[in-house]
N, C-alpha and C positions, 0 to 999 in steps of 0.2 A: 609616840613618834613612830613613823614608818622611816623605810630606808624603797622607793620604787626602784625596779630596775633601770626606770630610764623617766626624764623629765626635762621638758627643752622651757619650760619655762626660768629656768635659772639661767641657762644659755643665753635665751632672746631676751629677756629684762634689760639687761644693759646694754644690749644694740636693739632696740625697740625702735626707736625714733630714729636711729639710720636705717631700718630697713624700711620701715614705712616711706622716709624720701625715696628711697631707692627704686619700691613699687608704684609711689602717684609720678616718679619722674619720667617710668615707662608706661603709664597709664596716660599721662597726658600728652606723652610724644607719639599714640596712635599706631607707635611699631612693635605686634607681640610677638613674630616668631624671625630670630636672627636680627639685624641687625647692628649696632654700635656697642651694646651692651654685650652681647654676644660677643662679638672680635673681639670688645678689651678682657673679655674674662679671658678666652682663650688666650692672649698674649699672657696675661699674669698667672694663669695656671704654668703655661709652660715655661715661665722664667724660674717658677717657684718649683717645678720638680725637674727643671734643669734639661729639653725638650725641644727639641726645632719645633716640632707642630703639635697642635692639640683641637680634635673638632670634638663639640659638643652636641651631647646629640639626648633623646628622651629618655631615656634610661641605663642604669647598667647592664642589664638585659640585654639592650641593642647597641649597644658598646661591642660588646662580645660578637652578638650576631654579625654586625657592619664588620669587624676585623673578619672573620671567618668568610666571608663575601667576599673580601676583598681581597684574601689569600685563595677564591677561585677552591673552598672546600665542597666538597660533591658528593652525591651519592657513591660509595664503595670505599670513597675515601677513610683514616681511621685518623682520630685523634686522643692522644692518653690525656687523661682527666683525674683527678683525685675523686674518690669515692668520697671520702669527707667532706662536704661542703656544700654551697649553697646549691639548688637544683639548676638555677641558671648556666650554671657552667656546663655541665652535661644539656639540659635538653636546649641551650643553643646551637650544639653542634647536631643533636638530633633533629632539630627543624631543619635541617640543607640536608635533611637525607644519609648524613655522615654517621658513622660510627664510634661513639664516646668508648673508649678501651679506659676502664674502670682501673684504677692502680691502687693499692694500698697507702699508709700514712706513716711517718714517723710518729712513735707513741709518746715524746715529748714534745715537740713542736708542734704537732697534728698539721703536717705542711706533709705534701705530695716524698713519697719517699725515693728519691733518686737511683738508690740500685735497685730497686725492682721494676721502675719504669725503663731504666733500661735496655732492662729484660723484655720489657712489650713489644718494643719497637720492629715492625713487620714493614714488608715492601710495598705498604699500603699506610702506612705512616706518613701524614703529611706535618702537623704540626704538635706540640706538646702544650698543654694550659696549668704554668706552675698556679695555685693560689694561694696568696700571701694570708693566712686563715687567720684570724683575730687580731691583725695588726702586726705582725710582725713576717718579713719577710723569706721566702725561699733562697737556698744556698744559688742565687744566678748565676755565681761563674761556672758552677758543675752544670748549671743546665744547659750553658752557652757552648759549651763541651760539647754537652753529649748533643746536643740541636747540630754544633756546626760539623762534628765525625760521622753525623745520620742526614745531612743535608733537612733537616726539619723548621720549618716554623716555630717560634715561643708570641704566645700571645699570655701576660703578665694578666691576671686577674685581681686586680691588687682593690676592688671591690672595699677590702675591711683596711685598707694599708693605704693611705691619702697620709704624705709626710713618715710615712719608715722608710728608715735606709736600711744599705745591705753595704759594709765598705765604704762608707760616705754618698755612697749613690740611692736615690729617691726609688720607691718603688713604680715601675711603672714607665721606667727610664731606661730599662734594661735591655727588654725583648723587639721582636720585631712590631710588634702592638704591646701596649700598657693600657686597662680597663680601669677606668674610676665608676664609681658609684655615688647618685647625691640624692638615695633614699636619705628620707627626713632624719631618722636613727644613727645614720652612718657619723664618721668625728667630723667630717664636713659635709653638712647635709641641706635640701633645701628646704622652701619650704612648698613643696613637690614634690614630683618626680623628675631628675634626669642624668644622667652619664655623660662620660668623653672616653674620647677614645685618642692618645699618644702615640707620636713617632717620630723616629728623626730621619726619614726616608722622603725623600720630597714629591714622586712619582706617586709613594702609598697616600699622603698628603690629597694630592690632587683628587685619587680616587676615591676617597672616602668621603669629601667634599661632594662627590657627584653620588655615590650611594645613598648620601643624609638625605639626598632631595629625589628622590625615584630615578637616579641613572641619569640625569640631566644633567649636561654639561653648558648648556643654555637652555631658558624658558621656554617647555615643550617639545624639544630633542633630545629623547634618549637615544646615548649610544649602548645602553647597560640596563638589568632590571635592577632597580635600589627599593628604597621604600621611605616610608614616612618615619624618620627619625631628626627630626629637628627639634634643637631644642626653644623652649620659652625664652621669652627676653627677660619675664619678670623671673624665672629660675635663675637665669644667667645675670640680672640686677643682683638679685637676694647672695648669690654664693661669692659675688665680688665683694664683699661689707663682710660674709662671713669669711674670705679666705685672710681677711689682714687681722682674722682675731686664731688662724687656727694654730701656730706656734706658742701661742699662752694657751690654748686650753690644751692640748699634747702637752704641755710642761705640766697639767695638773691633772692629766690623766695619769701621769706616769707618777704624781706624787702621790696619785690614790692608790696607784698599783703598790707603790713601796709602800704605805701603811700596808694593808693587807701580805703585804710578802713578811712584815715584820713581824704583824700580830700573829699572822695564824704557821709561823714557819714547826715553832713546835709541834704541831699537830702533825706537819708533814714529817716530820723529824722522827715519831710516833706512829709513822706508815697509816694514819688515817688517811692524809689527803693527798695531792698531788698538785703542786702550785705552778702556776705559770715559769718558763724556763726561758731568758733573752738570751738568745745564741752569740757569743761573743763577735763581737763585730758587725751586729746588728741592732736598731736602734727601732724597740718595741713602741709602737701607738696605742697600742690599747685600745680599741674599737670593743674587746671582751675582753674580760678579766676572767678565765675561763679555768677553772678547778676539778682534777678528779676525784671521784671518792667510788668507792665499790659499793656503799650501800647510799646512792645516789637521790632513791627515787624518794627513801624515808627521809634523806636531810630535805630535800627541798619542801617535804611536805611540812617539816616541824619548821622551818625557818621561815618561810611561806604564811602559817599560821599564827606567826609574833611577827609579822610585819614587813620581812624581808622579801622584795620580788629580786626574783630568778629567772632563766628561762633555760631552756635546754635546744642546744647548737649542737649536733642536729639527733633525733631521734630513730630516724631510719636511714643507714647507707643508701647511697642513691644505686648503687648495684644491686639493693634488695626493693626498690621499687616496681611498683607492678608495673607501671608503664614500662621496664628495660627489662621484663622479665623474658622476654623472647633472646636476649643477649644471653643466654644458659650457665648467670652467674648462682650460686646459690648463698645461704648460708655457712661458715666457714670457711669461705674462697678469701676472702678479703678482712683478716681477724682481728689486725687493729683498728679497721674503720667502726666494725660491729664492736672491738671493746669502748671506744670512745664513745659509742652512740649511747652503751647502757651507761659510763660512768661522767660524761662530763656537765659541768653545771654553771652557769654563766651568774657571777654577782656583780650588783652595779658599782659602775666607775664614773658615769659623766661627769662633764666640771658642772661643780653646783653643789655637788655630794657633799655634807658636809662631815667637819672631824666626826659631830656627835652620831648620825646617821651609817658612818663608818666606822666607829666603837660599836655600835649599836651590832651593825651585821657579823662584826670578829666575835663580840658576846655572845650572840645566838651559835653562830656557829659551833664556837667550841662549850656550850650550854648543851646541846647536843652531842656532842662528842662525851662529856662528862656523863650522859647520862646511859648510855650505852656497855 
C-alpha cells in the first residue's frame, strides 16, 4: 500500500457523471469562453464566500496580476510580499515593473509576519499581499489596520485558503481584492487552469470586467490596456458541480488533519516535529498538511521510500532567487523564511485519503523517528 501525496481520482469518482454533463452541456451550447456558465459560477462563488462581486478569469496568476492593474501599481511603485510562498505573489508585482518588498514569516503559521512588515512600509508603498499560506488565514483585522493608518491597498491571496475563515469571515472577503486559485491541486480545483478575482467595491467591479477582456469596455474600444484573462466556460462548468461538494470535503480535510495532529502529537511533544498550529479563531482548510522537522531532508527520503509522497513548500525563499537577486537581499536577511524552506514538509490530506493510508503515513513517520 502507498499513501500519494495527492490523487483527484477519489475526488472525481463520485461526481464523474455530473461533471461529464456539465462539460457535453458547454460542448453543445457552442459557448467556450464566458458566458451563462460563467455568471452563475461567479454569482455562487460570491454568495458562498459572502462578496458583492467575483470575476473569473484564467489563472491565479492573473487574479493577482488583474488586481495589481487595477490598483494602477507602476514602476517605482513598492509592494510588501511574504518571502514564503508561491513565486506568483512576487513576480506578479514584478511584471508591472513594481517592487516586491520581501517581508519575513511567522514561524508557526508560516503566514506574512505583521510587525515586521510594518516596519517596511515606505512612501513608495502602495499595497500589502497578506498570503493565507496552506489554508489557513492571515490575522486581517491587524492588516486592515495597518493598510488603513499607511493609506495602503490589501490584495488577500488566498490561492491555498478557498472556504477558511478568520472571525467567521471567508478568506478573500476581507481586502480590497481577494485572489482564488482553481489549479487542479488546489481544495477547489478544476480540471484546468483558472482564478477570480473578489470584491465588494462596485467601480473596481466594473474595471476588472474591462481588464479580463483587453481594456474593452465595448467590442473593440479600449479605453485601458488589459489582457487576455478570461476564463473557460468548461472551467467555470466543471467548478460549479465541484463548489456544491467543497464543504464536505474541508470537513474531511480537516478530519485527516486531526488524525495526524493525534497520531503524531507525541513526536512533537518530543521536539522532533513541528505540527500544523489553527490560530484561534480561525478556521484551517488544509490545502497542506505542512510539518517541521530539522532533519527534514532524511525523513522525507525514508518515508518517500516505504511509500509515502511528500513535497516540499517551498525550497528556496523567493528573496534568495536569482531572478530578485538585483533587490540586494541576501542570505540571513530574512531567517525564518530560510528556516522554513530547510525544515518544512508537506504530507498528504486530500479527501479520498484513507484511515489505512493515513496509519500507514503516522507508522512510517514515527518508524523513522524510532530509528534515529
Amino acid at each position: 500500500m502507498k499513501a500519494p501525496l495527492l490523487d483527484l481520482e477519489p475526488i472525481h469518482s463520485p461526481i464523474r457523471d455530473e461533471l461529464r454533463q456539465a462539460v457535453l452541456k458547454v460542448l453543445d451550447s457552442n459557448q467556450y469562453i464566458g458566458g451563462p456558465e460563467l455568471e452563475n459560477f461567479e454569482r455562487e462563488i460570491s454568495s458562498y464566500c459572502g462578496v458583492n462581486y467575483s470575476v473569473g478569469v484564467s489563472s491565479g496568476t492573473d487574479a493577482l496580476l488583474i488586481s495589481l492593474m487595477a490598483l494602477n501599481i507602476a514602476p517605482n511603485d513598492e509592494v510588501i510580499v511574504p518571502s514564503y510562498t508561491f513565486f506568483s505573489t512576487a513576480g506578479s508585482v514584478a511584471r508591472l515593473g513594481a517592487k516586491p518588498v520581501f517581508c519575513d514569516i511567522d514561524p508557526t503559521t508560516f503566514n506574512i509576519d505583521l510587525v515586521k512588515a510594518s516596519k517596511l512600509i515606505s512612501p513608495n508603498t502602495k499595497a500589502i499581499i497578506p498570503v493565507h499560506l496552506f489554508g489557513q488565514t492571515v490575522a486581517m483585522r491587524e492588516i486592515s489596520r495597518i493598510a488603513d493608518d499607511n493609506g495602503l491597498y490589501v490584495i488577500e491571496d488566498a490561492a491555498q485558503a478557498v472556504g477558511a475563515q478568520y472571525t467567521n469571515r471567508m478568506a478573500g472577503s476581507m481586502g480590497t481584492f481577494g485572489c482564488l486559485s482553481f489549479f487542479p491541486s488546489k481544495n477547489l480545483g478544476g480540471i484546468g487552469d483558472g482564478g477570480l478575482v473578489m470584491t465588494n467595491d462596485g467601480e473596481l467591479y466594473e474595471l476588472l470586467l474591462s481588464l479580463r477582456q483587453h481594456g474593452a469596455t465595448e467590442r473593440y474600444y479600449h479605453n485601458r490596456i488589459g489582457g487576455n484573462f478570461r476564463m473557460d466556460a468548461i472551467q467555470a462548468a466543471a467548478l460549479r458541480i465541484k463548489l456544491r461538494h467543497l464543504d464536505e470535503w474541508t470537513k474531511t480535510r480537516r478530519t485527516n488533519a486531526a488524525y495526524y495532529l493525534d497520531g503524531l502529537k507525541d513526536l512533537e511533544a518530543q521536539g522532533y516535529i513541528q505540527l500544523p498550529v489553527e490560530v484561534p479563531g480561525n478556521f484551517h482548510v488544509y490545502n497542506q498538511f505542512v510539518i517541521r522537522a530539522a532533519n527534514r531532508d532524511a525523513l522525507q527520503r525514508y518515508i518517500g521510500e516505504r511509500g509515502v509522497g511528500t513535497a516540499i513548500y517551498y525550497p528556496l525563499p523567493l528573496h534568495l532567487q536569482e531572478c530578485f537577486k538585483s533587490l540586494g537581499l541576501k542570505r540571513g536577511d530574512l531567517p525564518e523564511s530560510e528556516k522554513a524552506a530547510e525544515e518544512t514538509l508537506a504530507l498528504p490530506i486530500f479527501p479520498g485519503l484513507t484511515n489505512e493510508q493515513m496509519s500507514l503515513v503516522v507508522e512510517i513517520v514515527r518508524q523513522f523517528y524510532a530509528s534515529v
